[in-house]
N, C-alpha and C positions, 0 to 999 in steps of 0.2 A: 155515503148517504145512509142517513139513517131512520128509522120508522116514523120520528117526529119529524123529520123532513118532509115525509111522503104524507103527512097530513093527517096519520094515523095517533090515538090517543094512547101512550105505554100503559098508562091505567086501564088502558078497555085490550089491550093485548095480552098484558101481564095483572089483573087485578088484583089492588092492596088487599090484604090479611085484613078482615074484619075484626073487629073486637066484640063485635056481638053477635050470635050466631041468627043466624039464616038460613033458608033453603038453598040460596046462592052461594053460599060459604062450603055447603056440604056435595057442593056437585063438585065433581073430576073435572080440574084444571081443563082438559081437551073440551069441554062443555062450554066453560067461560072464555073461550078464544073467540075474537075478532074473525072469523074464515073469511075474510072479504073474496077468497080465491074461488071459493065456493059462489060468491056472489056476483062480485065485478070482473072476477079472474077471466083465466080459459077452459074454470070450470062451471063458470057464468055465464055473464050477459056478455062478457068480453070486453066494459067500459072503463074497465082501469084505465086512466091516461098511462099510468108504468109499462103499459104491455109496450108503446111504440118503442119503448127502452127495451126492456127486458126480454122481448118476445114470448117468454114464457114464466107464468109465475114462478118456478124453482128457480129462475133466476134472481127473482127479486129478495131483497132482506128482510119484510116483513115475513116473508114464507119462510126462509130459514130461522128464524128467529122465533116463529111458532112452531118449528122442529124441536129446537135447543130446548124451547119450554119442557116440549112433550120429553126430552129424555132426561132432563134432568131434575124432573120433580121426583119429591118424596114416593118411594113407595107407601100402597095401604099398611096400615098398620100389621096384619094378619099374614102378609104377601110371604116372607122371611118363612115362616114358619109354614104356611100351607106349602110352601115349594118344598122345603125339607124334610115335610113330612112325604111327598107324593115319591120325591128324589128315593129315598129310605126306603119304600114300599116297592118301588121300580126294584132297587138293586135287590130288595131282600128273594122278590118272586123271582127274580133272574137267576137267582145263588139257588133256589130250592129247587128248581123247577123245570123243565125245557119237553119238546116235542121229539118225540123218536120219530123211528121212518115210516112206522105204517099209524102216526098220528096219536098216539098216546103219549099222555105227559112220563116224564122218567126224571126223577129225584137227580141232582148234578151229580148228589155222590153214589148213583148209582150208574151214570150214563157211561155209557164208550163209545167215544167217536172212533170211526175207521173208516180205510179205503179199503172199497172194494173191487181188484183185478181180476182178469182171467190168465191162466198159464193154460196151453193148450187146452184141454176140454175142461179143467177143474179153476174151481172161484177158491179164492185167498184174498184176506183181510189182514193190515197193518193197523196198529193204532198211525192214526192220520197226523200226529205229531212227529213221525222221523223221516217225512216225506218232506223234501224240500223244494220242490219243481216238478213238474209233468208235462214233458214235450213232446214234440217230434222226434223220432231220429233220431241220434247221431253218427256221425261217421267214426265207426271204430277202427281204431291203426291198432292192427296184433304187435304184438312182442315178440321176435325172434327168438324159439328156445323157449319160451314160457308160456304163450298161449297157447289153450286148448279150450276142451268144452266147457270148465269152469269157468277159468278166466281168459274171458275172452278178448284183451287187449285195454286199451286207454283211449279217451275221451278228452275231446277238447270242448268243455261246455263256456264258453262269453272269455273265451282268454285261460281258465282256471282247468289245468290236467286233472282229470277222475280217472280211474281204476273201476271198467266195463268188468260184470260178472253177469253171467246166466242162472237165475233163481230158479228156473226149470231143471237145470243139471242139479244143482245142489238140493233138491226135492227130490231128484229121483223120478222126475216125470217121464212117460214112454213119448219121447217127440218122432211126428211124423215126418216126411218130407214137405207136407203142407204147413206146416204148424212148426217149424223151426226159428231158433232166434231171428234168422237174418228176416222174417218175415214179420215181423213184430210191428204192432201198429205204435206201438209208444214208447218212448224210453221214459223213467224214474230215476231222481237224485234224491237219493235217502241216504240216510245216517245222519250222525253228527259233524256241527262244523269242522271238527278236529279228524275225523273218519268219514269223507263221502263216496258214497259206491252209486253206478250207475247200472241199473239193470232193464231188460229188454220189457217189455208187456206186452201180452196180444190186445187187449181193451180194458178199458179201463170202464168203470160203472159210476163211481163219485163218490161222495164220501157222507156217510148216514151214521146215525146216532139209534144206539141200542142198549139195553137192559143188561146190565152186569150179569145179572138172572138166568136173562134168555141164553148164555155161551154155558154152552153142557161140555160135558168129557168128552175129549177126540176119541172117535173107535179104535178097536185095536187097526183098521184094514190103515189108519191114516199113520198109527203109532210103531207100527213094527217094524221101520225103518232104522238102522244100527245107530242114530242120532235123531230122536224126535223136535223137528220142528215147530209142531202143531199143539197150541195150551187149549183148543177147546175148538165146537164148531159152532153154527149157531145157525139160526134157517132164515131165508131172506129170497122174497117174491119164488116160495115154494120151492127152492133149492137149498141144499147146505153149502155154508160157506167155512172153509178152516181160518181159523185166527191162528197167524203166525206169533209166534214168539219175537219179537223186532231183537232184543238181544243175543239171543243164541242165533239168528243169520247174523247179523255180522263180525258176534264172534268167531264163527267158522269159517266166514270170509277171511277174517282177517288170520286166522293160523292156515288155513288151505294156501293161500295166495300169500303166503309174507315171502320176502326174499329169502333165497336161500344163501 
């Protein structure tokens, strides 16, 4: 069945291209539509005879047919180019520009994303890029012979064996009886896909954006450990936080813990 069937005029659904111009010529095609849906439909008086058929206009073909119009007419002339310009102006503020954590803009090439954790009483910051998951738990199985406080056994994370380590031992932290690995609210899978290591966390805070600027020199109290972990610290909701070095942990991980 088609429009002319339904007793509708193509000319008054679709109308012919003028050769001489009008005010009617110059309105948006959606303007010169027939809506009879609007009128007799069931967004009407409800007097279409088609409803007994159809039940509902979207059923009927003059309603899709005044869809079709609507998508497949010319764009305005201007459309192409105002969208590429707005497209352009998006990406350009996006690339320059972004919000840090306590709400100031920070240039992209100045930004740092990180997470930031707790090891027993002290906050540490990763770049948020060598973090790959953050879960619950895992059930660690030691290693006969080779487990200890560093390495603390394997993980079975969705099928896929990790190599469990304690970031707190490898820092150097004084751990309590309260504040021990086994007591960890979270476990972390960082590194790379060719190197992933799973480590314990007491809490985890989420991950903020800060000022290349804002990360000062680690003090000596953080640096006079016989292998400095720590590239700088940086303050956050009025505490200091150390930014780890993401390369030298798993470089150490990976010579501490290599087979022997």
């Amino acid at each position: 069945m088609s429009p002319t069937d339904l007793g509708f005029d193509p000319d008054v659904l679709y109308p012919p291209e003028s050769t001489g111009s009008t005010a009617a010529d110059n309105e948006p095609a959606a303007s010169r539509l027939d809506d009879c849906w609007n009128r007799i439909g069931v967004f009407g008086d409800r007097s279409c005879p088609e409803l007994l058929n159809c039940v509902h206009c979207r059923n009927c073909q003059v309603y899709s047919a005044a869809g079709r119009s609507l998508l497949e007419r010319l764009p305005p002339g201007d459309y192409l180019q105002e969208w590429t310009s707005v497209l352009a102006d998006t990406k350009r503020g996006s690339e320059s520009s972004s919000l840090s954590a306590d709400g100031s803009v920070v240039r992209s090439d100045q930004s740092l994303s990180v997470m930031i954790f707790r090891l027993v009483n002290e906050l540490f910051a990763l770049p948020v890029g060598v973090f790959l998951e953050v879960s619950a738990p895992f059930v660690v199985h030691s290693v006969p012979g080779r487990s200890n406080q560093l390495f603390l056994g394997m993980v079975n994370v969705r099928g896929e064996i990790m190599l469990a380590a304690s970031l707190t031992n490898l820092l150097g932290l004084s751990v309590t009886a309260s504040s021990g690995t086994q007591s960890a609210g979270r476990m972390a899978v960082a590194g790379a896909p060719e190197g992933k290591w799973v480590f314990p966390i007491d809490e985890i805070y989420g991950i903020y954006l800060f000022n290349r600027d804002d990360v000062k020199p680690a003090p000596v109290v953080i640096t006079n450990a016989d292998r400095s972990y720590a590239c700088g610290v940086f303050q956050w909701q009025n505490r200091s936080v150390a930014l780890l070095d993401a390369d030298r942990i798993f470089n150490a991980l990976t010579t501490e813990i290599s087979p022997q």
